[in-house]
TINULUM-924734 format. One record per atom (N, C-alpha, C, CB): residue in three letters; x, y, z. Coordinates in pm, whole numbers, padded with zeros to 5 digits, always signed. Glycine has a CB too. Layout:
N
ALAXYZ;...
***
This chain:
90
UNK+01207-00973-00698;UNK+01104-00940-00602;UNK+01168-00859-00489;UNK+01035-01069-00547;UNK+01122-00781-00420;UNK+01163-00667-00332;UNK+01010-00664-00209;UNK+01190-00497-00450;UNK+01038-00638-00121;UNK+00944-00557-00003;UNK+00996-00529+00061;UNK+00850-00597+00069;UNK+00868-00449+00093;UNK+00923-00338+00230;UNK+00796-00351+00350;UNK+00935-00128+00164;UNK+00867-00306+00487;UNK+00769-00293+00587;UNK+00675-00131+00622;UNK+00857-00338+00710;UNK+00567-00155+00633;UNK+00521+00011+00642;UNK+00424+00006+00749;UNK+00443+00083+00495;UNK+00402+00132+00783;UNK+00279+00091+00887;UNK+00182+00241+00829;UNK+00339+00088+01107;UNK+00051+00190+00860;UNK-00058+00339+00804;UNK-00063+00403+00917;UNK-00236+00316+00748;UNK-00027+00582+00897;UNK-00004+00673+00993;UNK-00125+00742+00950;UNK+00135+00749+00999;UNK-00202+00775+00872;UNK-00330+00818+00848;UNK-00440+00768+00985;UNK-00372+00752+00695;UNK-00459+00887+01006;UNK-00586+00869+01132;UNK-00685+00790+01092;UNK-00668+01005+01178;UNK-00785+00797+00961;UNK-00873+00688+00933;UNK-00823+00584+00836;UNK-00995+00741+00885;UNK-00684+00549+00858;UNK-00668+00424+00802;UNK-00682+00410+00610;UNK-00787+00340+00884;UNK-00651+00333+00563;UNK-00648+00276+00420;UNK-00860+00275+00347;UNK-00555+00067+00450;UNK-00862+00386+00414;UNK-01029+00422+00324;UNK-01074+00497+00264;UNK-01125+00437+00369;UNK-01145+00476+00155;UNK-01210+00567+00012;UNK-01063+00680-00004;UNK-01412+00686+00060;UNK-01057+00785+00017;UNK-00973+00899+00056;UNK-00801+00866+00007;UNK-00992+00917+00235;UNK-00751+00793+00085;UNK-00662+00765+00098;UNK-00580+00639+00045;UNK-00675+00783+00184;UNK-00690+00508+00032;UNK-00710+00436-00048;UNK-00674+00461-00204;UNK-00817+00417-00021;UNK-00761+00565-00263;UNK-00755+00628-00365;UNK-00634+00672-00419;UNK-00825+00710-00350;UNK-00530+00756-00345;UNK-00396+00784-00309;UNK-00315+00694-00368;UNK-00372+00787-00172;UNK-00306+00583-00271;UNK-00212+00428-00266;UNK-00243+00380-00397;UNK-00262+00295-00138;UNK-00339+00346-00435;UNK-00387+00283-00605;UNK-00299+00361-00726;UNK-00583+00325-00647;UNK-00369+00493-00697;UNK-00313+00587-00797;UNK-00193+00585-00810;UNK-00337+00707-00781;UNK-00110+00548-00688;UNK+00064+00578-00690;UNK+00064+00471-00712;UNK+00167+00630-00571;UNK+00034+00330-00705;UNK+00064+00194-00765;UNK+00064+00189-00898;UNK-00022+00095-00726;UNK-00030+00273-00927;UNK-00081+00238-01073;UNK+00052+00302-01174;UNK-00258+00326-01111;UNK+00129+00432-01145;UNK+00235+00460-01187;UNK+00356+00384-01218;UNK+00252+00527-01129;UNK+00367+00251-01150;UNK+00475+00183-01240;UNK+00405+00019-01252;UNK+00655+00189-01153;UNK+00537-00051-01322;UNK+00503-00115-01438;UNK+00517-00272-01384;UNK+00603-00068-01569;UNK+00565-00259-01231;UNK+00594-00401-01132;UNK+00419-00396-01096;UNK+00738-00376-00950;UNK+00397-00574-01110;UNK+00290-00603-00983;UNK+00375-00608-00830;UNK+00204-00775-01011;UNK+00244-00531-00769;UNK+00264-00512-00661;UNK+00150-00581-00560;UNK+00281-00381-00658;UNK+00178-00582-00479;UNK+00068-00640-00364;UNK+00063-00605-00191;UNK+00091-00799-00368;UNK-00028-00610-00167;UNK+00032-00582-00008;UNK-00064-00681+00095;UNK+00010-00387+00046;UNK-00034-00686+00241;UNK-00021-00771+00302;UNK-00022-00718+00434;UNK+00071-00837+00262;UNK-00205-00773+00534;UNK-00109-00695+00649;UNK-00028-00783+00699;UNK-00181-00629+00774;UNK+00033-00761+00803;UNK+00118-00857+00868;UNK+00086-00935+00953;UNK+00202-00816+00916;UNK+00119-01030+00939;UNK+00050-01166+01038;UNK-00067-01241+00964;UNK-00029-01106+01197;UNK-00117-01173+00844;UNK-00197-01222+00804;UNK-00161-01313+00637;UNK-00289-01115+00820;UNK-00279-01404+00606;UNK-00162-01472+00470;UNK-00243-01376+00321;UNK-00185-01727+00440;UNK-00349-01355+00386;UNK-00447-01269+00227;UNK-00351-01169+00145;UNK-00606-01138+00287;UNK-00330-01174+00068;UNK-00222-01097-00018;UNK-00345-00998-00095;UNK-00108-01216-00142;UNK-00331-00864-00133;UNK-00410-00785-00173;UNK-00335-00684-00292;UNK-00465-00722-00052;UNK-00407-00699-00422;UNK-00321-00636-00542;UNK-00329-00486-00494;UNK-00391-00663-00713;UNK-00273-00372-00504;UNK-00181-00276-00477;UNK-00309-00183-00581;UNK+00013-00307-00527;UNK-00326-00219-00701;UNK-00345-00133-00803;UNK-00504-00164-00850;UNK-00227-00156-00918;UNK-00571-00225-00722;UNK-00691-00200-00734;UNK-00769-00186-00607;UNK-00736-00288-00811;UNK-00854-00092-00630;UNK-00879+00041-00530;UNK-00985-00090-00434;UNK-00987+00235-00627;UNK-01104-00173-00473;UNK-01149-00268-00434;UNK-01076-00390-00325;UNK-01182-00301-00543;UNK-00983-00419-00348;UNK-00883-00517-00297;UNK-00820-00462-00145;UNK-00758-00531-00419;UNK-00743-00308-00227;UNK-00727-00231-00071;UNK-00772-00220-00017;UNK-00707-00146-00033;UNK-00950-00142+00003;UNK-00989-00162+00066;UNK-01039-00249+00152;UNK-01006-00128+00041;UNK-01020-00370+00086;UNK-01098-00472+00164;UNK-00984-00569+00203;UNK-01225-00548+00073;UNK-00880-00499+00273;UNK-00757-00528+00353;UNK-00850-00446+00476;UNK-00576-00457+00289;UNK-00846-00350+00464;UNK-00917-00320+00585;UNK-00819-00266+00715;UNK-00995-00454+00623;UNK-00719-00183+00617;UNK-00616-00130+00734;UNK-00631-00009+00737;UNK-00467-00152+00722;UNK-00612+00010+00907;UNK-00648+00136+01028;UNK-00490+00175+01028;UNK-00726+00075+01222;UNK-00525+00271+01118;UNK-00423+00340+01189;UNK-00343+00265+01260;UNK-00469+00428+01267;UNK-00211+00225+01212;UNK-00090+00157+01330;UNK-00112+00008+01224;UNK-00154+00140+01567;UNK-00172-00006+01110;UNK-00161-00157+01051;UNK-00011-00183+00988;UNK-00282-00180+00920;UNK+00040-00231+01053;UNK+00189-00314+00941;UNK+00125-00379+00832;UNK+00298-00463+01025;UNK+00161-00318+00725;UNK+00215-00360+00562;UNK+00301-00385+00518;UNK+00212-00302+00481;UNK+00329-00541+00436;UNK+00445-00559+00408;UNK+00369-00530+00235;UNK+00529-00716+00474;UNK+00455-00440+00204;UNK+00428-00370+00022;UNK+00532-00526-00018;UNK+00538-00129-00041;UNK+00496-00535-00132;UNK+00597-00630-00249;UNK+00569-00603-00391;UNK+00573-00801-00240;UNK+00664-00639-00492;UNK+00652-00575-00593;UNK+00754-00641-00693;UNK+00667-00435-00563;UNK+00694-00652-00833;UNK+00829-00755-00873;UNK+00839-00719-00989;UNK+00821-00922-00868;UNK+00907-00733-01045;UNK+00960-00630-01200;UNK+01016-00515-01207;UNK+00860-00587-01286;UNK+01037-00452-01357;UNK+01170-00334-01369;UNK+01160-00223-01228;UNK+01146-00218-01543;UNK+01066-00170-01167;UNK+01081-00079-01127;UNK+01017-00096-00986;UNK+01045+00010-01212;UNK+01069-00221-00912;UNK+00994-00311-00813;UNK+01019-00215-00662;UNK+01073-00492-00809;UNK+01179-00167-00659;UNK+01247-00119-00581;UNK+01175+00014-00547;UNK+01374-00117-00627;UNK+01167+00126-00649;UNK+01161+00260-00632;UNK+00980+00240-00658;UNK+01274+00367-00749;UNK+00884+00115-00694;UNK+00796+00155-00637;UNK+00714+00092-00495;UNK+00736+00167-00734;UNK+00809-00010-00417;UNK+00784-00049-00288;UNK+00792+00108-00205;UNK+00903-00175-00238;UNK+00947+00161-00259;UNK+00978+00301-00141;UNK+00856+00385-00147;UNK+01124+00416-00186;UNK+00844+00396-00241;UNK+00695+00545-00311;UNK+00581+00485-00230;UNK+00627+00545-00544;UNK+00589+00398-00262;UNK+00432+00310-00141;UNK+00431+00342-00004;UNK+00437+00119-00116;UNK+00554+00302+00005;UNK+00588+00311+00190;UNK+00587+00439+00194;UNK+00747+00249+00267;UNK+00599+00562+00127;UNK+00559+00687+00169;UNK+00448+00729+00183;UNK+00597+00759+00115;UNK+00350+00671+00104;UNK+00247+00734+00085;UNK+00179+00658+00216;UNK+00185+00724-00066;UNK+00191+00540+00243;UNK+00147+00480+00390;UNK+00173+00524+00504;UNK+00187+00371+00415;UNK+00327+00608+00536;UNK+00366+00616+00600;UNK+00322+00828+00680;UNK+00489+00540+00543;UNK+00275+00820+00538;UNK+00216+01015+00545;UNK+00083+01016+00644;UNK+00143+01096+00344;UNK+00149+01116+00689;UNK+00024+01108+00816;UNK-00090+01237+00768;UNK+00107+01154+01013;UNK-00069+01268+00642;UNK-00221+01354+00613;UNK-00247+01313+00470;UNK-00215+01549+00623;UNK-00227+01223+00422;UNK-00333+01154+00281;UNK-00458+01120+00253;UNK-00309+01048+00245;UNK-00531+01191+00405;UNK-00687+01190+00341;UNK-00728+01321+00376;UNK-00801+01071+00404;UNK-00636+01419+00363;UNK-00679+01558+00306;UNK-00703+01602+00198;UNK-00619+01633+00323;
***
């Protein structure tokens, strides 16, 4: 098991747009993944577009990504980029 800390730099936050983004790049490897905002205990699967959204993270939300199996590492980092991109709902 592996995580990482991220925060959403996207102006409208983890919705439809961008949302869409994060799933799609989850969906590329072969670890469950999950995410989490911080402070909070609701754990939310990574690789379904329903779930993210209804985390319900804005602009400035800490995410802790997690991820567990062969390719747990290189796809926490890929996550934390795509969270961390400040134009993914272009």
């Amino acid at each position: 098991m592996f995580s990482v800390n991220a925060v959403v730099e996207d102006e409208i936050g983890l919705h439809a747009r961008p949302a869409n983004l994060f799933v799609r790049s989850a969906k590329k490897f072969e670890s469950d993944i999950s995410v989490q905002r911080m402070g909070n205990s609701a754990s939310y699967n990574a690789k379904s577009i329903l779930s993210v959204l209804q985390m319900a993270a804005v602009k400035g939300t800490n995410i802790i990504i997690t991820a567990s199996g062969c390719d747990e590492v290189e796809a926490c980092l890929e996550l934390k980029k795509v969270l961390e991109s400040e134009t993914i709902s272009v």
